[in-house]
C-alpha positions in Angstrom: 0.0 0.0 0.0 1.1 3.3 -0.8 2.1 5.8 1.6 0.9 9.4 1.8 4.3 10.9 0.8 4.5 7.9 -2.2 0.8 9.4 -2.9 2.3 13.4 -3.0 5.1 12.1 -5.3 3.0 10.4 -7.6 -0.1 12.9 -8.2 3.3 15.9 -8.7 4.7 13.7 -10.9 1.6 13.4 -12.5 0.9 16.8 -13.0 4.1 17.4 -14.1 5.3 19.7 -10.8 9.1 20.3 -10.4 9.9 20.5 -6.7 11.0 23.4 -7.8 7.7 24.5 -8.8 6.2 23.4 -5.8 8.5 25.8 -3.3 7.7 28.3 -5.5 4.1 27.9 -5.4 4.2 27.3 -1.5 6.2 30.7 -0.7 3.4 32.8 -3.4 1.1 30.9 -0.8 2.8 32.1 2.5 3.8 35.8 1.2 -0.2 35.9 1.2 -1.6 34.4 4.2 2.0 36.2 5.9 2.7 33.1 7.2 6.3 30.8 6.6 4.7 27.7 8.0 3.1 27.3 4.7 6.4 27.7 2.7 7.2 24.0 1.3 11.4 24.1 0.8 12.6 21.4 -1.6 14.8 19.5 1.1 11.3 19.5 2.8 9.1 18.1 0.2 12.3 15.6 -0.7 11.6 14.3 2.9 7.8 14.0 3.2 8.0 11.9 -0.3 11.1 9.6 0.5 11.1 9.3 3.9 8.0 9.2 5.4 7.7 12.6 7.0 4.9 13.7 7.8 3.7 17.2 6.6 2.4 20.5 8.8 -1.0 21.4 8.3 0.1 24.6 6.7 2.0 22.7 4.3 -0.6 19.9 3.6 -3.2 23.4 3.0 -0.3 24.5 0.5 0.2 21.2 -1.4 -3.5 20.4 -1.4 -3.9 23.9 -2.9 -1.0 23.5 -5.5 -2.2 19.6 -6.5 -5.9 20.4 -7.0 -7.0 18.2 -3.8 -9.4 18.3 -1.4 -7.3 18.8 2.0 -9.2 15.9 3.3 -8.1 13.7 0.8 -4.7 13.9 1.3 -5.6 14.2 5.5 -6.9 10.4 4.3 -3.8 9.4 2.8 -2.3 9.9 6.6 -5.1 8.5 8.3 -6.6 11.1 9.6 -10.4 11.7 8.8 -11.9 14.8 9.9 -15.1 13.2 10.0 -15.5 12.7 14.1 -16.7 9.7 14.8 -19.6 9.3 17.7 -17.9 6.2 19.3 -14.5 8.3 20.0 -16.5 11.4 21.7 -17.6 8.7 24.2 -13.0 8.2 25.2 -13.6 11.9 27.1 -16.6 12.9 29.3 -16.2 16.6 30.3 -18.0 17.1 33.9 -19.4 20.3 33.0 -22.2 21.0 30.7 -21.5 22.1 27.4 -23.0 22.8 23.8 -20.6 20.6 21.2 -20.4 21.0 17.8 -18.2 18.1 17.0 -20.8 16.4 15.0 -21.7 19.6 13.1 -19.5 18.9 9.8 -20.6 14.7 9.8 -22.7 13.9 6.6 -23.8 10.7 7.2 -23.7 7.8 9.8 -24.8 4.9 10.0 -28.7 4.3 11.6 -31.6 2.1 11.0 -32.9 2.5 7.1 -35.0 -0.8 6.9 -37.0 -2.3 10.3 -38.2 -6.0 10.8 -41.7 -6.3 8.7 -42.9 -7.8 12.4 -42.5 -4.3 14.0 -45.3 -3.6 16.0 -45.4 0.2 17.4 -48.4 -1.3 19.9 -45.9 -3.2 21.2 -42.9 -2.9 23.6 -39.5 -4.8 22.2 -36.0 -4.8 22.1 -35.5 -1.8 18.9 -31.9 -3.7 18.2 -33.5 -7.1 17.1 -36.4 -5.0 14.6 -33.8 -3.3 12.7 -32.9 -5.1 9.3 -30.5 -2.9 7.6 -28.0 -0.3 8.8 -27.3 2.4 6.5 -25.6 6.0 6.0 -27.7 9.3 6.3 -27.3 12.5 8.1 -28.7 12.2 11.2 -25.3 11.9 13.3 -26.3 11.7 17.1 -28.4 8.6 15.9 -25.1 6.2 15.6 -25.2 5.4 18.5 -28.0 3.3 18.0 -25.7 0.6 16.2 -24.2 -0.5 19.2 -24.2 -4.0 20.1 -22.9 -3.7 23.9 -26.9 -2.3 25.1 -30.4 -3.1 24.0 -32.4 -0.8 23.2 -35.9 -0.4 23.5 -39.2 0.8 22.2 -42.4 1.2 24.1 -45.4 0.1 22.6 -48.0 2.8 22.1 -50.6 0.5 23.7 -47.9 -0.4 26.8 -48.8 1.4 29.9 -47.2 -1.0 32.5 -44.3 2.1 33.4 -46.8 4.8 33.1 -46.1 7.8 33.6 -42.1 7.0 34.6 -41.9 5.6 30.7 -45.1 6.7 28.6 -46.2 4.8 25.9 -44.3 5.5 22.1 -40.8 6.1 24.3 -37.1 4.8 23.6 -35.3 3.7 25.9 -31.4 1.9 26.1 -30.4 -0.4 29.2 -26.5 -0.6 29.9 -27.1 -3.8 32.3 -26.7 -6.5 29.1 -28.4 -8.0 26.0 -32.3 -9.1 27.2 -33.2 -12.6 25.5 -36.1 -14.1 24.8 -39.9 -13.9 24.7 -39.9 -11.6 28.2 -37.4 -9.2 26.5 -40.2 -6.4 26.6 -41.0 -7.0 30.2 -37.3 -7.5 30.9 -37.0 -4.0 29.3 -39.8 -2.3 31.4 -38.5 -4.0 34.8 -35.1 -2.9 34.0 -36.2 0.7 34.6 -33.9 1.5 37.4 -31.0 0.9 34.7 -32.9 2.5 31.8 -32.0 6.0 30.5 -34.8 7.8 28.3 -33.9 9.1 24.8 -36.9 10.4 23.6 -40.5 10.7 24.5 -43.2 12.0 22.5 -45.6 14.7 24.3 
């Protein structure tokens, strides 16, 4: 597999750029954001292509700018994706409340697109085992839905056994283990204690 520096030397060569050309290019680039950190040196562009050195921001911004990329293209090449993934947010848990807009940019994640023909809304069930197909589509705090390590639950609309603590038409997730079997709803509704609600409707 090709690096990210094999990648860069490959796509100049291809649009037959002289390292030359690309210091060149990279100090027009840093006269005019009046900033060196975006000036690409041919000793330094020698490095990132041979020996696996990895670029600055400012000088990925100046060769993605020179080469015609997207900058998260060639982010890709290093294994960085600027797409922020649900599942890494969970690593750190600020104690203080806060707005986040780390999920802002995300087009798509991956969220129920097809349910179990068997899905009853009248009744209560584990949501996890209804769901068919996973697919992409931009609703991002919804990922977390495809986790396997909780069940997750739906309250039927005809269900009153947790009134009013879980109305009927409710979602609900329990950290406390997979429930099996035919008492997985009742499992679901005695679990309360354990249960966190996601979203209720009025």
């Amino acid at each position: 597999m090709s690096t990210g520096g094999q990648k860069l030397r490959v796509l100049r060569e291809k649009l037959g750029l002289t390292m030359r050309d690309i210091e060149t290019a990279s100090e027009r680039i840093a006269r005019k954001r009046q900033n060196e950190e975006y000036l690409v040196p041919i000793s330094r562009l020698s490095d990132f292509e041979t020996k696996g050195v990895i670029p600055s921001i400012y000088r990925l911004y100046s060769l993605a700018v020179i080469y015609r990329r997207d900058l998260r293209e060639i982010l890709l090449w290093y294994g960085v994706s600027l797409d922020v993934q649900v599942s890494d947010l969970e690593i750190s848990a600020p104690p203080k409340s806060h707005l986040s807009d780390a999920l802002a940019n995300l087009v798509t994640v991956q969220m129920p697109v097809r349910m179990d023909p068997g899905f009853d809304p009248r009744k209560t069930l584990n949501f996890g085992r209804m769901v068919e197909q996973w697919g992409a589509v931009p609703l991002a705090y919804l990922e977390q839905f495809s986790k396997v390590d909780f069940t997750y639950g739906y309250v039927g609309s005809e269900d009153l056994t947790m009134y009013p603590i879980l109305p009927p038409g409710s979602f609900i997730f329990y950290p406390g283990g997979r429930i099996t079997g035919q008492g997985a709803g009742r499992g679901l509704a005695l679990g309360v204690r354990a249960a966190h609600l996601l979203c209720r409707n009025p």
